[in-house]
C-alpha positions as CSV (number, residue, x, y, z in Angstrom):
1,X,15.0,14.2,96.1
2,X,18.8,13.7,96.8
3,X,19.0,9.8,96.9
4,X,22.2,10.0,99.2
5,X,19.8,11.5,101.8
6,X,18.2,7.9,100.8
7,X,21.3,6.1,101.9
8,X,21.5,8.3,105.0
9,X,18.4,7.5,106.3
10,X,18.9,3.6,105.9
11,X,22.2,4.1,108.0
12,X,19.9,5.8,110.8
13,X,17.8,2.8,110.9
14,X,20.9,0.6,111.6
15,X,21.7,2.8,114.3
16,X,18.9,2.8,116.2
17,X,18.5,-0.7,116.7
18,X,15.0,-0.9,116.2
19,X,13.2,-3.9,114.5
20,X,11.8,-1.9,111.2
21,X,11.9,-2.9,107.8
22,X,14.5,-1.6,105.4
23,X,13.5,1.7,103.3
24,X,12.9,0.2,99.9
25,X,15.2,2.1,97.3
26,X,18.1,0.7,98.8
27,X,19.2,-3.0,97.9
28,X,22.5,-5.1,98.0
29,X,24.3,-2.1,99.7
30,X,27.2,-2.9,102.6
31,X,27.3,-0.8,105.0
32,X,30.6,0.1,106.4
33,X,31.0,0.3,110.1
34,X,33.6,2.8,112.0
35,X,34.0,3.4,115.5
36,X,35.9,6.5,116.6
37,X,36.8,8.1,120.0
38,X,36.0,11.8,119.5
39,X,36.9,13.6,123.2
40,X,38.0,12.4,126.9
41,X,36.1,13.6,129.6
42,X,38.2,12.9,132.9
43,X,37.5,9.1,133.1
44,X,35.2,8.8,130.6
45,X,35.9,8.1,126.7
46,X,33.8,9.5,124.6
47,X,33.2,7.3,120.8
48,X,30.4,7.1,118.3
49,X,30.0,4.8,115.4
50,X,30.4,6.2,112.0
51,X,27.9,4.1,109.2
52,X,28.7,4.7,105.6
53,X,27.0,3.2,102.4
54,X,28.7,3.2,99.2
55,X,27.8,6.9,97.3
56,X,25.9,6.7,93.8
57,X,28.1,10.1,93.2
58,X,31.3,10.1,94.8
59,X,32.0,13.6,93.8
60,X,29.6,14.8,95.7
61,X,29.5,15.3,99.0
62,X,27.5,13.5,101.3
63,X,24.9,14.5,103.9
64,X,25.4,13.5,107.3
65,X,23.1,12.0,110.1
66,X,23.7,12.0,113.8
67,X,21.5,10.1,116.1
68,X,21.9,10.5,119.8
69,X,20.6,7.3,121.8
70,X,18.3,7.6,124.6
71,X,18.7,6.1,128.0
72,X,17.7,8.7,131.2
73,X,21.4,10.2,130.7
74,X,22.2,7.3,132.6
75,X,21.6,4.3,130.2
76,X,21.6,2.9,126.7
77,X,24.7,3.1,124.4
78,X,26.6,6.3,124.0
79,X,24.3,8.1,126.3
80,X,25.8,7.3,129.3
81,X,26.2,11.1,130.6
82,X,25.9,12.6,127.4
83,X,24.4,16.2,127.4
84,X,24.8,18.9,125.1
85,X,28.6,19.6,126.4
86,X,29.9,16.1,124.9
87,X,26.8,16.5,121.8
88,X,28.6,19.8,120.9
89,X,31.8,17.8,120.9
90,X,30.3,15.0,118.8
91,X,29.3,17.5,116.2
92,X,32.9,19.6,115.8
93,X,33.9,16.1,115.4
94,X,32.5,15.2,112.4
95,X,33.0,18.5,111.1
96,X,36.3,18.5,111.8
97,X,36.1,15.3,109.4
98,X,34.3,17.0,107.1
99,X,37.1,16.8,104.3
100,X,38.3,12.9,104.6
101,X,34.6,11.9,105.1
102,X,33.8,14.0,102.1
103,X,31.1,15.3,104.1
104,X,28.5,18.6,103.6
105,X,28.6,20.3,106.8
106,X,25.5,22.6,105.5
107,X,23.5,19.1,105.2
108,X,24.1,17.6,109.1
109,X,20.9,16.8,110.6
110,X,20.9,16.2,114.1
111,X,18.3,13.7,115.9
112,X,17.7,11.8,118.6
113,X,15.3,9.4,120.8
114,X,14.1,10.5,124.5
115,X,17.0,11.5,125.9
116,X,19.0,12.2,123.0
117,X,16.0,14.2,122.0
118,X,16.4,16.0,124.7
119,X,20.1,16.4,124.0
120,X,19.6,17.5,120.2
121,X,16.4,19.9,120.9
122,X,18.8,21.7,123.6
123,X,21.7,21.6,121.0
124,X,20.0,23.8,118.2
125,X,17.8,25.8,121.3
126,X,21.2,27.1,122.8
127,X,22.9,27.3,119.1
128,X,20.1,29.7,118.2
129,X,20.5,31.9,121.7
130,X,24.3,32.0,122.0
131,X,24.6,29.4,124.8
132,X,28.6,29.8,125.9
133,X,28.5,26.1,124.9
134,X,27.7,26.8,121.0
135,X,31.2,28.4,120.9
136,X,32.6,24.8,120.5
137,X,31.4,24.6,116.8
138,X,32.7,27.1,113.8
139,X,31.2,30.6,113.6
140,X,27.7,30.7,112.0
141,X,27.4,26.7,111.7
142,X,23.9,25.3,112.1
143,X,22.1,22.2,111.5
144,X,20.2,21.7,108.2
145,X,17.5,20.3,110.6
146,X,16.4,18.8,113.6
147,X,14.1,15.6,114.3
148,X,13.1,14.7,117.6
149,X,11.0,11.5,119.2
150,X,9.5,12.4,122.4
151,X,11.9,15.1,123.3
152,X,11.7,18.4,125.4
153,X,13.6,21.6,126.1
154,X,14.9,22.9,129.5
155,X,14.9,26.0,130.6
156,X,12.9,29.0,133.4
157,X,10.3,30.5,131.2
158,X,8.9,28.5,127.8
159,X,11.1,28.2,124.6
160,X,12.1,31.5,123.3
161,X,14.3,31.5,120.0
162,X,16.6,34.5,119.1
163,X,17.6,33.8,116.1
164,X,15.5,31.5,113.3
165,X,16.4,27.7,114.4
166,X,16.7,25.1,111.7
167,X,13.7,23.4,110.7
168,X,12.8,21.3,113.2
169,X,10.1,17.7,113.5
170,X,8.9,16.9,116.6
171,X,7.6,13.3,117.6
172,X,5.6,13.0,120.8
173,X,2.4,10.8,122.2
174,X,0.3,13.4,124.7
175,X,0.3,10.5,127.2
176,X,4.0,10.2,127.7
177,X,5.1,10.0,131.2
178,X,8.2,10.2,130.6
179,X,9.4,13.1,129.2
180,X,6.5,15.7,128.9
181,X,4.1,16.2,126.3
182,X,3.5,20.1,127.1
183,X,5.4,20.6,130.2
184,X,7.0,19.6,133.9
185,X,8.5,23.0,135.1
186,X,8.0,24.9,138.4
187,X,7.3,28.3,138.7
188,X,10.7,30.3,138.6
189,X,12.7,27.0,138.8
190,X,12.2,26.0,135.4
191,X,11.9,22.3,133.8
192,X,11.4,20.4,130.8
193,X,9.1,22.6,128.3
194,X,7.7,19.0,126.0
195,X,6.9,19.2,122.5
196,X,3.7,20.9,122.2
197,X,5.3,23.6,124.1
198,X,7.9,23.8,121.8
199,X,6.3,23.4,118.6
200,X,4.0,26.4,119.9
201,X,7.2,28.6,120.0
202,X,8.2,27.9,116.6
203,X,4.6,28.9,115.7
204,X,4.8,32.1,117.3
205,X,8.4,32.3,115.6
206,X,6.5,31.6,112.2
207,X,9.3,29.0,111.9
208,X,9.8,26.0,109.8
209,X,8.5,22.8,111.4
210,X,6.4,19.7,111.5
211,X,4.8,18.2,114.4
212,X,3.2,15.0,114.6
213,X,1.2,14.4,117.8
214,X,-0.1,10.7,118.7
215,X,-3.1,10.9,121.3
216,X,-3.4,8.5,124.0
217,X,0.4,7.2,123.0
218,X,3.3,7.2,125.2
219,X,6.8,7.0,125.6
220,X,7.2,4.7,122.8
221,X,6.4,7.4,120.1
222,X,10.6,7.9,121.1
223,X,11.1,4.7,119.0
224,X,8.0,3.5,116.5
225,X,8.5,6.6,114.1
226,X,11.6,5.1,113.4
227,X,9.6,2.2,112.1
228,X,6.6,3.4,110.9
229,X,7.2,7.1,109.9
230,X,9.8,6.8,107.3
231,X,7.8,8.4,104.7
232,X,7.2,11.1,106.6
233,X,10.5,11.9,107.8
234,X,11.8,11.8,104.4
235,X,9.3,13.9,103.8
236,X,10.6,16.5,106.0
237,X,13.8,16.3,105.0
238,X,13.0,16.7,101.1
239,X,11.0,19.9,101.4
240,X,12.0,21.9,104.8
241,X,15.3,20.4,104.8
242,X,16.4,19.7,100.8
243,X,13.8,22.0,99.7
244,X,13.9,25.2,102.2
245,X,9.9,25.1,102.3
246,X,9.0,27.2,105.0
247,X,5.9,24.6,106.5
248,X,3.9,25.0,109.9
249,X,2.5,21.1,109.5
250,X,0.9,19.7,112.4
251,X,-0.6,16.0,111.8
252,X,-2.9,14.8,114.7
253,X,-2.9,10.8,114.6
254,X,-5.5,9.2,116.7
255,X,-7.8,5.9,116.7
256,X,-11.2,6.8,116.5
257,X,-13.0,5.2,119.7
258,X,-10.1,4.6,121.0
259,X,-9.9,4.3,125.4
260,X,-8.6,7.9,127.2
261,X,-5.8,7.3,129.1
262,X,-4.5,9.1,131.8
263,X,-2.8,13.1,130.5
264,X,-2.7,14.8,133.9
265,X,0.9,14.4,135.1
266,X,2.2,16.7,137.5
267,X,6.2,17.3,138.0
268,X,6.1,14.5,140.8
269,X,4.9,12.2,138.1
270,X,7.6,12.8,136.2
């Protein structure tokens, strides 16, 4: 496996703020912190923070990592009103970079937690149906893949893809209140269309994807992977991303005996 996909991942960890334990093959590395304003948006200044550890091949070029922060839309840093608009943006950005950063722009995985999952599942969902928004990235750019924790897709009828999407992990626990596990849409007004329902269209696409469903878990499956599912995340990215292994993998984790909480949320729930 690509160790600099190694290095990348340990930067993600830093990112998210989550109490996890460093990923073992890296040791004694610095990481270098940037912080960049990449658009204006009336009032509001748009930045993100750029991590960077040392390459163990400077000639080549590196992979790249964005992580979007959760918070409702409404909280939690860089997420304040961040949707796919100012996501989009984010992602020319570093492109846009692409040469001083010595960056691969066929190797930038997008991911995100909650909300940002929200925002990077809707990213790659209008990139593969021509959303008028996908127009502020190059001609025929994609991401090399997509990982989401607890994250859902909006939209009238249930995901429809029009062109192959990236290969995409989904996180979720089938008791989450908070953003759906299957679904919190109304007839012919649309909703949120959660992770089962989207891992079902990617089935029905015969695309490339891995979903890992925790039963009787929550909304804090939109943080413990981080933690606790390195090895499967890298994982993911070695064979669907690195390797371009066209896998339908669906791991069902559960605690045998455990209690049966509460599944039946309606839209007022949520």
């Amino acid at each position: 496996m690509n160790r600099n996909w190694v290095y990348s991942l340990f930067a993600l960890w830093i990112v998210c703020s989550f109490a996890c334990t460093q990923p073992k093959p890296v040791a004694n590395v610095e990481v270098q912190k940037e912080n960049f304003v990449f658009s204006i948006k009336g009032t509001d200044t748009l930045s993100l923070d750029k991590y960077e550890l040392p390459s163990i091949s400077p000639a080549l070029k590196k992979p790249v990592m964005i992580f979007a922060f959760g918070g409702g839309f409404k909280g939690g840093d860089k997420a304040d009103k961040g949707y796919i608009p100012y996501f989009y943006d984010a992602t020319g950005f570093v492109i846009n970079q692409s040469s001083d950063w010595n960056i691969d722009v066929e190797q930038i995985v997008a991911s995100g937690s909650s909300a940002g999952a929200i925002t990077v599942l809707q990213a790659e969902y209008d990139l593969c149906n021509g959303h008028e928004l996908a127009k502020r990235l190059p001609a025929g750019f994609n991401y090399a893949g997509v990982i989401s924790y607890a994250g859902a897709v909006s939209g009238v009828l249930p995901p429809h893809w029009e062109k192959m999407p990236c290969p995409i992990m989904l996180f979720h626990g089938d008791a989450d209140k908070t953003v759906p596990f299957e679904q919190a849409a109304m007839e012919n007004l649309g909703g949120l269309w959660g992770s089962s329902a989207v891992a079902k269209s990617l089935e029905n696409l015969q695309a490339s994807y891995y979903f890992y469903k925790v039963e009787n878990a929550g909304h804090e499956i939109s943080g413990l992977p981080m933690s606790r599912n390195q090895y499967d995340i890298m994982s993911f990215l070695s064979r669907q991303v690195l390797g371009d292994e066209n896998l339908a993998i669906t791991t069902d984790e559960r605690v045998p005996g455990d209690t049966i909480v509460r599944k039946d949320f309606t839209v007022q729930d949520y």
